[in-house]
N, C-alpha and C positions, 0 to 999 in steps of 0.2 A: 554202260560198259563198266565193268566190275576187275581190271586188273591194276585198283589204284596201290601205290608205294608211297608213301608219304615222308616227302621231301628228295631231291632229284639227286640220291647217291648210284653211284655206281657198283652194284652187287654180283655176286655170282655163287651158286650155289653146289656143294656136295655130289657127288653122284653115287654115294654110299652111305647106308641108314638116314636115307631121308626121312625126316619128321617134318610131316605138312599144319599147320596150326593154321586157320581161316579165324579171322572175326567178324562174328555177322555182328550190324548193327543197324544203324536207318540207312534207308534208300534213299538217293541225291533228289530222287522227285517225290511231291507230294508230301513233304515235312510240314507241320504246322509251326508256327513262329510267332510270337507274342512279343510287343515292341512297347515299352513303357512308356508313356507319354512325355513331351518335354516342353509344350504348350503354356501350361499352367504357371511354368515359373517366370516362364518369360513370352509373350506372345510370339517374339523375332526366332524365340528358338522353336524351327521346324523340323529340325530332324528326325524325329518318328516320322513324319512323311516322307522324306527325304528315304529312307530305310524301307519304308511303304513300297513306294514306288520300284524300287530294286528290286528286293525277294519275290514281290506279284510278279515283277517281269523277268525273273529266275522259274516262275511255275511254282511259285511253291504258296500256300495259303499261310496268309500275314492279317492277323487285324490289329487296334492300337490300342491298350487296356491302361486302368489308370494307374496311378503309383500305388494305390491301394492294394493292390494285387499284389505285392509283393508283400503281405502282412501275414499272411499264411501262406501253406502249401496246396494249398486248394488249387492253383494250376499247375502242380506237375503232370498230371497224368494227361492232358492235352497240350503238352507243352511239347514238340520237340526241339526246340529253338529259343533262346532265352538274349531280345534284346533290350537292354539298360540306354536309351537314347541320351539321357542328358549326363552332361558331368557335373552339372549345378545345384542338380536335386539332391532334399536331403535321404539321406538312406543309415534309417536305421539300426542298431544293434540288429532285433529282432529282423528286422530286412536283408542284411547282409548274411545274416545266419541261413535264411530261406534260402537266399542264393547261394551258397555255402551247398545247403542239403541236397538242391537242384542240380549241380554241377556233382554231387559225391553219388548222385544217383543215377549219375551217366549221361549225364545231357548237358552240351554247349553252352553256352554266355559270352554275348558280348557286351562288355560295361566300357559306357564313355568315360574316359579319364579327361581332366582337364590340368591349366598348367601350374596350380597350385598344389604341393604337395597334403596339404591339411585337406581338399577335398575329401569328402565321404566318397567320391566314387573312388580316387587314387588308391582310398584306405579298403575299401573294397576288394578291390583286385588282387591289391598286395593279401588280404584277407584266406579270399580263395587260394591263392596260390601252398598259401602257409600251411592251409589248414584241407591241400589233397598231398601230400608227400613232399615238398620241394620248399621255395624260398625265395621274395622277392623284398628289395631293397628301394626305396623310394629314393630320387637322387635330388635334384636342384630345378627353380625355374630358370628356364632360359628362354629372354625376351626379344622379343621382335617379330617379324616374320621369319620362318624360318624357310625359306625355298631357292635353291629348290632341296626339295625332301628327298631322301632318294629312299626307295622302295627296292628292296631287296627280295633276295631269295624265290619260294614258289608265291609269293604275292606278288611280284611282279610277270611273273609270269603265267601265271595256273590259277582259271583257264583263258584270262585274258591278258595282252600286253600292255601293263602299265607304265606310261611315262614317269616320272619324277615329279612330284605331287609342287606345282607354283604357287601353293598358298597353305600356309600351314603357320598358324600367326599365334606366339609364344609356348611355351607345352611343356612339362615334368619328363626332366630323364629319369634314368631304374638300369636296373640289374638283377638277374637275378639265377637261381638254375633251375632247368630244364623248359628255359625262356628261347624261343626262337627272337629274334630282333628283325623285324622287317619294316622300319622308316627309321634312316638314319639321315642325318645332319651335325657338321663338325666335329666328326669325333665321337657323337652324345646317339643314343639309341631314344623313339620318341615310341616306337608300335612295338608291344609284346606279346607272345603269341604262347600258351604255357602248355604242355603236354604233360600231365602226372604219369610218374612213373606206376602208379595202378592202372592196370588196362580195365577197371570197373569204371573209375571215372570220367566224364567230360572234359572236353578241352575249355580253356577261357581265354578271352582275348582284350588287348584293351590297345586304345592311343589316347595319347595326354590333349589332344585340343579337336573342340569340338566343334569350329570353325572350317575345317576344310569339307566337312558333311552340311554344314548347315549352309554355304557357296555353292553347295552342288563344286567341286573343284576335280573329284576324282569319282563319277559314281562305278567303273571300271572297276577300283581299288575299292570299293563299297561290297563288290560281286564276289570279287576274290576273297574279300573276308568271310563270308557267307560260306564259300566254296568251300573253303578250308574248316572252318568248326565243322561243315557236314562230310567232309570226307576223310581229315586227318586222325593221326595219331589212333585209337584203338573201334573208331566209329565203322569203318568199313571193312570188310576182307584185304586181305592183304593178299594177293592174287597174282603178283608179277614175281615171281620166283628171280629170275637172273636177269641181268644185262650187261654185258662185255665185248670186249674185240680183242683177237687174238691173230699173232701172224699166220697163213695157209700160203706157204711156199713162199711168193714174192706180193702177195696178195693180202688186204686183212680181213679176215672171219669177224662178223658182229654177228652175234650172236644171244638170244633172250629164249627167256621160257615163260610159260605163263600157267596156273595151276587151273583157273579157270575164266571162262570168256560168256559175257554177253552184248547180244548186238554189236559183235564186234564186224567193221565190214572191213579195215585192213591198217596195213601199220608203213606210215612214209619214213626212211632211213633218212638224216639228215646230217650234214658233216661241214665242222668250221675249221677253218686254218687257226683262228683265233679267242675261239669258246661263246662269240659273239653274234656275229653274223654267220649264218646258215643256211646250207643249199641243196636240195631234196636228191638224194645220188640215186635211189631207188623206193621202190613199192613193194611190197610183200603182203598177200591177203591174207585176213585173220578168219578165224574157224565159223563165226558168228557166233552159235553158240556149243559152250563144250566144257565137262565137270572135269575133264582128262588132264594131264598134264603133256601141257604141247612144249615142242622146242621148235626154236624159228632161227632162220641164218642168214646172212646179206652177204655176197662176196665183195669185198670192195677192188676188185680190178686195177684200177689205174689210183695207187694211192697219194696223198699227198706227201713231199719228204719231211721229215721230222714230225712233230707233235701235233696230231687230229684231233678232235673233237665230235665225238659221235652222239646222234640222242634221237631217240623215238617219237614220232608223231602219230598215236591211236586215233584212229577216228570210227564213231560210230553208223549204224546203218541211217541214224536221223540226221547226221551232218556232225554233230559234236566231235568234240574232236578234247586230247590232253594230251601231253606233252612227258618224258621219261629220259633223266638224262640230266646232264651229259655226262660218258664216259671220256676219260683223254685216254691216248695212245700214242709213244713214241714209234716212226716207224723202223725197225731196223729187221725187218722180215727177210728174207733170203730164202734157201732151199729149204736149209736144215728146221727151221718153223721158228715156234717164239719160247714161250714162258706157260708153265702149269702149273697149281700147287694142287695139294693130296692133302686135305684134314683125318687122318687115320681113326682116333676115338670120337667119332660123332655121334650120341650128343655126349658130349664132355662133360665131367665134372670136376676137378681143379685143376686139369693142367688140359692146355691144348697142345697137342701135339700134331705137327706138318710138316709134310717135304716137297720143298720145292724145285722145281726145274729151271733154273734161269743163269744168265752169266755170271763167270767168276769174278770174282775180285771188286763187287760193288755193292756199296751203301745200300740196305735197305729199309724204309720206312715204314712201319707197321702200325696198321692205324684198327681197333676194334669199333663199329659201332649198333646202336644199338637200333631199334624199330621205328625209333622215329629220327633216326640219323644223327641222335647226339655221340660226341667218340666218350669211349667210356674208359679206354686203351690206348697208350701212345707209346711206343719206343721202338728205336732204329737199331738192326744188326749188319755184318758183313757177311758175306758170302766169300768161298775160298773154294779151292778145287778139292773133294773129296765130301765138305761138310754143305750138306743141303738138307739134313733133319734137323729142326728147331723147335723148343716147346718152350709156352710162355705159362707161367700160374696165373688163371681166371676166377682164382675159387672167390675174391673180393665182391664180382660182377653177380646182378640179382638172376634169378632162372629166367630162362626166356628166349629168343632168336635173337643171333647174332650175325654182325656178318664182318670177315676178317677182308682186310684191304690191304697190300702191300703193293708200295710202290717205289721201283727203281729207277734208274739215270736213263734206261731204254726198254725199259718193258714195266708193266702192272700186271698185278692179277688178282682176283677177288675172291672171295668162296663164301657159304653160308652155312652156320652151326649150328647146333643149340646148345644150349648150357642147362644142366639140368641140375 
């Protein structure tokens, strides 16, 4: 099923001069993957097998090649999947430069970090990063066990649910941009996750200890990494056009669209009191397959008071199933309906201009982001009775899909651009 969004914002999109942009790139089955060996350096360390065993049982074809392999380019063209198992091995000028070309060529890496920051692999990572558009900073070791770890973002969730990782024993913090952070402890981020803002490139991924794969501790959180280099950031279509809830009389309207659908067999509406736990309100079936651009809608009848939580459950006709969302929702629905905004010049070029429908006299927080969910835009206006047109200058922001988010004390509303 092909209507992935990468990372679980809440969008909504235009209904004037739409521009549809898809990115084709690998299909979530049938990827090959190549897994560096980490045997050699140390017998105890199994994590190529440990990674083995995963991806085989993801469906996807993995074998375990030596370190040699990474001395030339000779395996990119078989390569769809690039993983680096040990963080102890040494890697190269010449090595990290392949991986460097491998990753500027459009294809995924994940390199074990460990918790020294002078590692070749630590220096690696930070390597790639630097050297696809962006920028990563190596931080400090921090010793001991570190658990519990907690797992953030769609790696905890997408497309399995991971606990908070009980073993995770000393590891290098970082920083850096266009770094997702998904394992955090004390304050200090341990797992990086980098999306180039070139949509030519591949994604790379690292964590600083190579202990909680070598325990078997999380092989869940093993999947989701996988998941994520093959579906995120410019690798797949981008397919799910909107997702929102809106008041309809005393009632709230959730509402999505999708540009296009495979094997899709139906979508479960899901809603929290508290962004947490979650409880299936309805079903609504999906088209299975279709190139068209669908729109889908859930009444929500009997709402809960004040602030919802809504988010999508796709599942396929095999069973699979992912996850979309959450949107929040204050309720303050009644007859008269809720909130809309109008992007007038879509696709924009230095100024975006919109008007919106919503109450007077309240704070609003205006947030721009971009396709892989990072805010690219931040600043807050008020609303008054009379003035509901406002235009912000975007000419800073690079070409591309955009999606504007504003959110008030009792209603949101989302839209989608482009910037040209």
């Amino acid at each position: 099923m092909k209507i992935k969004l990468f990372r679980s914002f809440p969008f909504s999109r235009q209904c004037f001069c739409l521009v549809l942009l898809t990115f084709w790139g690998f299909s979530v089955k049938g990827v090959t993957i190549k897994i560096i060996e980490s045997q050699s350096y140390n017998a105890g360390h199994v994590m190529d097998t440990k990674w083995l065993a995963e991806v085989t049982a993801m469906g996807h074809t993995a074998s375990i090649v030596p370190q040699t392999t990474l001395d030339n380019n000779g395996f990119f063209a078989s390569t769809d999947l690039l993983i680096v198992s040990s963080g102890v091995i040494g890697l190269t000028p010449t090595r990290v430069q392949n991986i460097i070309d491998f990753v500027q060529s459009g294809k995924p890496v994940y390199i074990q970090g460990e918790y020294l920051t002078t590692y070749s692999s630590n220096i690696a990572f930070k390597s790639v990063v630097d050297s696809t558009g962006s920028s990563f900073t190596l931080g400090i070791t921090v010793s001991g066990t570190l658990a519990p770890m907690n797992v953030l973002g769609a790696f905890a969730t997408t497309p399995n649910a991971v606990a908070p990782l009980g073993y995770f024993w000393y590891g290098s913090t970082g920083t850096g941009t266009n770094i997702t952070y998904f394992l955090q402890y004390g304050g200090n981020y341990f797992g990086f996750y980098h999306c180039s803002p070139n949509p030519a490139y591949g994604a790379a991924c690292m964590t600083t200890d190579q202990d909680w794969i070598n325990q078997s501790t999380s092989p869940l959180l093993m999947r989701n990494i996988i998941y994520q280099l093959l579906n995120s950031c410019h690798l797949l279509p981008i397919e799910l056009l909107s997702f929102d809830a809106k008041c309809d009389a005393s009632s709230i309207k959730v509402q999505w669209e999708t540009a296009a659908e495979t094997n899709n067999q139906f979508f479960s509406i899901e809603r929290s009191a508290d962004g947490d736990v979650f409880e299936t309100i309805g079903v609504v079936n999906g088209a299975g397959n279709s190139n068209a651009v669908l729109n889908y809608t859930f009444l929500d009848e009997k709402p809960l008071n004040g602030t919802s939580y809504y988010r999508l459950k796709q599942t396929d006709m095999d069973g699979r199933f992912e996850y979309f969302g959450p949107v929040s929702f204050t309720n303050n629905c009644s007859s008269d309906g809720g909130s809309t905004i109008t992007v007038f010049n879509n696709p924009v070029e230095n100024e975006l201009t919109f008007q919106l429908i919503a109450p007077f006299d309240e704070e609003l927080y205006i947030t721009i982001y971009d396709m892989c969910g990072r805010t690219v835009i931040k600043t807050n206006v008020a609303t008054t009775a009379g003035n509901n047109n406002f235009s912000m200058d975007v000419h800073s922001i690079s070409k591309g899909i955009y999606f504007l988010s504003i959110e008030g004390k009792s209603f949101s509303a989302r839209q989608k651009f482009v910037h040209k």
